[in-house]
N, C-alpha and C positions, 0 to 999 in steps of 0.2 A: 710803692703803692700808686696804682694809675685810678682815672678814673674814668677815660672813654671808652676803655677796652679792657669789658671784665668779663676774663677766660673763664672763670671762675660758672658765670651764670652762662656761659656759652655749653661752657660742658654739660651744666646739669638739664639745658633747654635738649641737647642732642639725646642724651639720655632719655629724657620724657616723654621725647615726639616717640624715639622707638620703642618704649615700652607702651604709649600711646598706643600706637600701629599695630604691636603685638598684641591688645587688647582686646583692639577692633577687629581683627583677625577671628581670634578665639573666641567674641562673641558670634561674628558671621558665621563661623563654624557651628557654634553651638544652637542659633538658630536656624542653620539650613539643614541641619541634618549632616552636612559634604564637610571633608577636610580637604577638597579641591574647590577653594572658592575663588581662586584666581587662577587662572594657568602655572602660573610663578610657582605655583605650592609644590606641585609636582608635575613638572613636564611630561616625562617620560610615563608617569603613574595614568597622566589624563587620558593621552594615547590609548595605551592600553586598555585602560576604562571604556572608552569609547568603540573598540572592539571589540570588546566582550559584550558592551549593552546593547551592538548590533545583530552578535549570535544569538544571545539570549532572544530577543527579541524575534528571532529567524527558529528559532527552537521552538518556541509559542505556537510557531505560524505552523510547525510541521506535527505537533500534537494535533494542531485544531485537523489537519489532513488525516494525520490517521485516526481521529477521532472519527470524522466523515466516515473513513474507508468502512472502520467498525459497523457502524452503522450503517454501511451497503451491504457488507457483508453480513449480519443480520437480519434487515430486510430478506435479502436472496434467500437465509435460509428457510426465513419466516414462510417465504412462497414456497419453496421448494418441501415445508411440512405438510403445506393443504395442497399441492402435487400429489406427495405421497400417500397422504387421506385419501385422496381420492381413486388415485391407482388401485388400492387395498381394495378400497370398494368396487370397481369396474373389474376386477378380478373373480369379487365375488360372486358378482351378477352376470359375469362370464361363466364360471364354474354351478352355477345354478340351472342357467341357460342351457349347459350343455346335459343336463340330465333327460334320459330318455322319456322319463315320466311325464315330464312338463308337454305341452302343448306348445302350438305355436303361438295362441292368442296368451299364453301365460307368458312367452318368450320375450312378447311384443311387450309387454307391462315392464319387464325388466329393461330392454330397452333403453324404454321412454327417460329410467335414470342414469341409463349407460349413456346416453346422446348428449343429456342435461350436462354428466361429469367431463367428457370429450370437449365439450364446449368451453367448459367452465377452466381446464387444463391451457386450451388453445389460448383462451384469453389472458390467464396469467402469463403465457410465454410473453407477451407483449406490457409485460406493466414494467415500467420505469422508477429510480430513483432520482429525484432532483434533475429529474430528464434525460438522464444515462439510464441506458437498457439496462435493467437484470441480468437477461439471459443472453444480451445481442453480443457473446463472444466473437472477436475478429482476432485476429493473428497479429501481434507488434510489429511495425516497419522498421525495426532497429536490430533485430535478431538473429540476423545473419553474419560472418563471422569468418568463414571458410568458401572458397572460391569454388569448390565443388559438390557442397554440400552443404546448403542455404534452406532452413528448413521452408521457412515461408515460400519460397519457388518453388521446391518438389511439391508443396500440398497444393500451391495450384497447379502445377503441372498435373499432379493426379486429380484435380475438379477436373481441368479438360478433357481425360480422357477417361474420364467418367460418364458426360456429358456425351461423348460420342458415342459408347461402349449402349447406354439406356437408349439413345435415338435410334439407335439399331439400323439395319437390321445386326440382330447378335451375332456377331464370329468369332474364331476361338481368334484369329490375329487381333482385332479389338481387345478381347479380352488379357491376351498377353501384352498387350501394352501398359492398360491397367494395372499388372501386376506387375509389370519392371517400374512404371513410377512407383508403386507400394514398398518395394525396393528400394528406390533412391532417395523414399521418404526416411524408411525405418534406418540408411543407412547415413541418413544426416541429422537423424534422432539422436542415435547411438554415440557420432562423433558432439554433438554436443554434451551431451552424458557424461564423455570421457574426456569432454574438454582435449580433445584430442586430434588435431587435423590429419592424422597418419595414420589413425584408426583404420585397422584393417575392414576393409568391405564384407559384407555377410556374402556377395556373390555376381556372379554376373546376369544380363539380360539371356539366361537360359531357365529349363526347366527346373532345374536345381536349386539359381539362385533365389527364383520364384519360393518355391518350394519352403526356403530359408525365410525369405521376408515374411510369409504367410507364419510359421512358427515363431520367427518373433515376436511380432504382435499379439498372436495366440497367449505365449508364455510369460512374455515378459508384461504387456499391457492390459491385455483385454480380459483376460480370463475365463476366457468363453473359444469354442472351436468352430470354424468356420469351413463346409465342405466343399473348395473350390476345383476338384478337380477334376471335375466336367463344366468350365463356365460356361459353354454354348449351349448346354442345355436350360430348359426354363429352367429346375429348381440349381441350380450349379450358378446362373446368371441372378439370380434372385440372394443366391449368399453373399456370391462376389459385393454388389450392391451392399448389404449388409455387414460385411464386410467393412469396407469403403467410410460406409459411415460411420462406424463403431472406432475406426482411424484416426477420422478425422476430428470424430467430438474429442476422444484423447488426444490429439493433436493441439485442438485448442482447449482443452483445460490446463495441457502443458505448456505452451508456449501461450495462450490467450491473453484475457483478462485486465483489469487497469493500473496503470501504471500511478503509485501514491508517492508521493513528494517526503520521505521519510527522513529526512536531515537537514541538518543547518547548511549546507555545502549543496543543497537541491538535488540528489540522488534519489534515487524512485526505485525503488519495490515495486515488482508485476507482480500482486494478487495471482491466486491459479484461478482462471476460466472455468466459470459452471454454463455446457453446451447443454441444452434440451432439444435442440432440432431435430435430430431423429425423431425424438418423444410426440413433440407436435407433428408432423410429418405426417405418423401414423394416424394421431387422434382428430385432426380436420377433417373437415365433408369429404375430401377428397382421397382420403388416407386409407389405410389399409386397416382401419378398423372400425370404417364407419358404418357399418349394417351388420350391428350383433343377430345372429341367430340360432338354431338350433345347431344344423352344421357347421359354421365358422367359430363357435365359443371354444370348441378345445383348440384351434389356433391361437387363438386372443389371448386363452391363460398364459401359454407359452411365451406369446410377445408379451405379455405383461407383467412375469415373472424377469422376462431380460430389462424389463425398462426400469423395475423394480429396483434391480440389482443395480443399475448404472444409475439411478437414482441417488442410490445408498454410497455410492461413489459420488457424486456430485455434492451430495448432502458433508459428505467428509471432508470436499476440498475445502467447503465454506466456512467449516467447522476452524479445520488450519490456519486458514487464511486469517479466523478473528484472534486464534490463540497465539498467530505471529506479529499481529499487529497487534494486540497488547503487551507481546513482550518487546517490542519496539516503544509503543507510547511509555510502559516505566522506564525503560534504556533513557530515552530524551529526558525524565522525567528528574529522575538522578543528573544527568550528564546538566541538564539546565540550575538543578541543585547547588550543586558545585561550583560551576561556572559564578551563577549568581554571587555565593561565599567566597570566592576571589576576586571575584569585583567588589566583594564590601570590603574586601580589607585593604583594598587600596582606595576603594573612593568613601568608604562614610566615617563618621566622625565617632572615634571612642568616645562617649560622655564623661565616664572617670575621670580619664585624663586630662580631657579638655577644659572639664570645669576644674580640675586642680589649675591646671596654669591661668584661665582665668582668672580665678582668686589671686593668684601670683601675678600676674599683670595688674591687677585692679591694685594691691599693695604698694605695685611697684610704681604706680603713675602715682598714686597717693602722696609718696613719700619723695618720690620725684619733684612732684608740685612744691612741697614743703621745703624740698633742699635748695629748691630754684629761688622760693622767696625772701628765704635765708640769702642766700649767693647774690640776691640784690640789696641787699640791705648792706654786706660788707664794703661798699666805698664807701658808705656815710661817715665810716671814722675817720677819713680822709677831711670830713669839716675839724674835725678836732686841731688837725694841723694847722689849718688856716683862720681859726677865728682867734 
């Protein structure tokens, strides 16, 4: 029996401290919510944690994007409705206009709403959201992909020589050049289509290949037929043109439009491009249908029935565009879901459990305490020896 050196209270103080510590532990836990309250807890677990609460976080950031997008694409369509209203009616007052019956001072009345709607079209072309154009489709500078068939460069190479072809004077060489870039557009369309760099060619810079790129677009895109085979004649130069632009607005509804930030990894979605330029083109002061009258209204139905139609086409891309961007925001919506549920099971703290071993520490320092003061108390019968 010693009395400077009692193992005895040494053990049960070791005991105490670490059910101590184990207490303090389970209470921090239980009031932080976390069973990662020190790094210690789970190294490996924190890591992890901490990478996931960064996707999540990065997940958040790509809903609130295509939340935004929705919301452009909304807007657009919302414009692209009172577009449509309005067309319907400048159709009508076309189709009015052209009756024999009417007068010219009657024609002029109609007019006055046909000039008002012209106006009223022009200036939607121009409205914004959050300061991005609606309608201002441009062509991606990333979209190229194949060394001889780059769509963004054939559609400008056909703006050039388009641009010559209208300055005139009109020849059929101008006009055949026009239609070999038409060519080299339709045939770096197609090899994008097919994903395919070895995509056979629709044809060559002859009559033929012509011929092919013209029936392309005809069939595959436009839906509408176009009479180019007189283009040095006015009305032959007048399709061409029409033509051209009917191309190119499909051109950029397919390759166009804004690029949305759709994942945690920063990957982006190109929206499809809604082009109106044609549409304005026509309905400015300057346009080809700016002085409804007796004789030009059965024109007008006709352009106004195509702009209709490509309208109806525009109105659809926006349509898609919102119905793939909410199947993209629930995609995130889930995947953030989840993500989140694996992050709790490593970083928060079950209650049940927790407060069980609490209770079991809180007993255990209890009775710890108790054994300790017991454990000092046994060298006192060491006085029994000595008195």
């Amino acid at each position: 029996m010693v009395i400077n050196t009692n193992t005895t209270a040494m053990f049960a103080q070791r005991i105490l401290a670490n059910s101590n510590n184990q207490m303090s532990k389970s209470l921090a836990r239980l009031s932080s919510g976390s069973q990662l309250v020190s790094p210690e807890d789970d190294a490996a677990g924190l890591a992890v944690s901490m990478k996931f609460k960064a996707e999540i976080g990065r997940i958040g950031a790509a809903r609130t994007n295509v939340g935004n997008a929705i919301s452009y694409s909304q807007t657009q369509d919302g414009f692209l409705g009172t577009i449509s209203k309005s067309l319907r009616r400048m159709s009508e007052l076309a189709t009015l206009s052209a009756d024999q019956t009417k007068t010219d001072a009657d024609v002029l009345q109609y007019r006055k709403e046909f000039d008002e709607l012209r106006s009223f079209i022009e200036a939607t072309s121009t409205k914004t959201f959050n300061g991005i154009g609606l309608f201002a489709t441009t062509l991606a500078d990333d979209m190229g992909g194949y060394a001889d068939a780059d769509v963004l460069t054939d559609n400008a190479a056909l703006t050039t020589a388009l641009t010559a072809f209208k300055t005139g004077p009109v020849t059929v060489a101008l006009a055949n050049t026009v239609q070999d870039k038409i060519l080299d557009l339709a045939d770096a369309v197609r090899r994008f289509e097919n994903d395919n760099n070895t995509h056979a060619v629709l044809g060559t810079a002859d009559a033929a290949g012509r011929a092919a790129a013209v029936s392309y677009w005809e069939g595959t895109h436009l839906g509408a037929t176009y009479d180019v085979s007189a283009p040095a004649s006015s009305a032959g130069a007048a399709n061409l043109v029409a033509l051209v632009d009917a191309i190119q607005s499909k051109v950029k509804q397919m390759f166009g439009g804004l690029k949305v930030t759709d994942s945690s990894d920063a990957s982006t979605y190109q929206i499809k491009g809604v082009d109106i330029s044609v549409l304005t083109a026509d309905v400015k002061g300057s346009g080809t249908m700016a002085a409804l009258s007796k004789t030009s209204a059965s024109s007008y139905v006709t352009k106004l029935s195509t702009h209709i139609d490509t309208l109806a086409g525009n109105r659809a891309y926006a349509g898609a565009n919102i119905s793939r961007l909410g199947q993209i925001d629930g995609q995130l919506a889930v995947y953030g879901e989840n993500l989140s549920a694996a992050n709790s099971r490593i970083e928060d703290v079950d209650i049940a459990v927790e407060s069980s071993n609490f209770a079991r520490q809180q007993i255990l320092v209890q009775s710890g305490t108790s054994m300790l003061a017991q454990a000092n108390i046994m060298p006192q019968s060491a006085l029994q020896l000595i008195s």
